[in-house]
N, C-alpha and C positions, 0 to 999 in steps of 0.2 A: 481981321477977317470978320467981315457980317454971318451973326445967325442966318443960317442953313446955306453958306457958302461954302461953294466945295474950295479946293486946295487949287491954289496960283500956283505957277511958278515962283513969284515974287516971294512966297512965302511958305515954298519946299527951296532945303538945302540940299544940295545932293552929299552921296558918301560915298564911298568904295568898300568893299565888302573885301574879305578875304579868307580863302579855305574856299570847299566843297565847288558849286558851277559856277560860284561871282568871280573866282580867281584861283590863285595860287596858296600852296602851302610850304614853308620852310621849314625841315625837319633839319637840325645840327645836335651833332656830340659833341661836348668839348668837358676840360679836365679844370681843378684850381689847386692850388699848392698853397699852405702858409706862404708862399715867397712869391709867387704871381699866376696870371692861370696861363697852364697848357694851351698845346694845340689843339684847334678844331676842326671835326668833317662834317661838311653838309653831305648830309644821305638822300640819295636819289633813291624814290621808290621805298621800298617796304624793308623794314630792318629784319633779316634773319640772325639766327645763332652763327652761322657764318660770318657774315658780316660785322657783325659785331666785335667777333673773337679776331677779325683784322684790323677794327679801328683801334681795338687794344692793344694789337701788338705793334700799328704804327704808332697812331697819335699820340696815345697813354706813353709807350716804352719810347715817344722822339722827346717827352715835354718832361718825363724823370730824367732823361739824360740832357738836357736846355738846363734842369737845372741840380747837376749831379747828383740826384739821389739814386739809390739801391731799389729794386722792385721788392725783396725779402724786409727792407724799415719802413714802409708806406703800408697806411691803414687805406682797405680800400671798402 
């Protein structure tokens, strides 16, 4: 680029931007275990106490029983 040349194309790269109006957001819960990691949910939209207290009782309680542990021996 020459002093007081504005921007080419030749010499803007483009990017892709992501979150907020350039795109999308991926919001996921997922779990690990010394032994490997649990299941995970991708969350549509806004997490509530609701919601949340369901991905615990699925995801959480399918990925201690994947890999038989007790809910009462897990530090959480």
């Amino acid at each position: 680029k020459k002093p007081g040349e504005g921007l080419s194309d030749r010499l803007v790269e483009g990017t892709v931007k992501f979150g907020g109006e350039q795109g999308g957001s991926l919001m996921m819960w997922g779990c690990m275990t010394w032994q490997g990691v649990g299941y995970a949910a991708k969350i549509d939209g806004r997490m509530d106490g609701d919601l949340y207290l369901q991905i615990l009782k699925d995801e959480l309680h399918d990925s201690l029983r994947y890999y038989g542990l007790n809910p009462p021996d897990i530090i959480f």
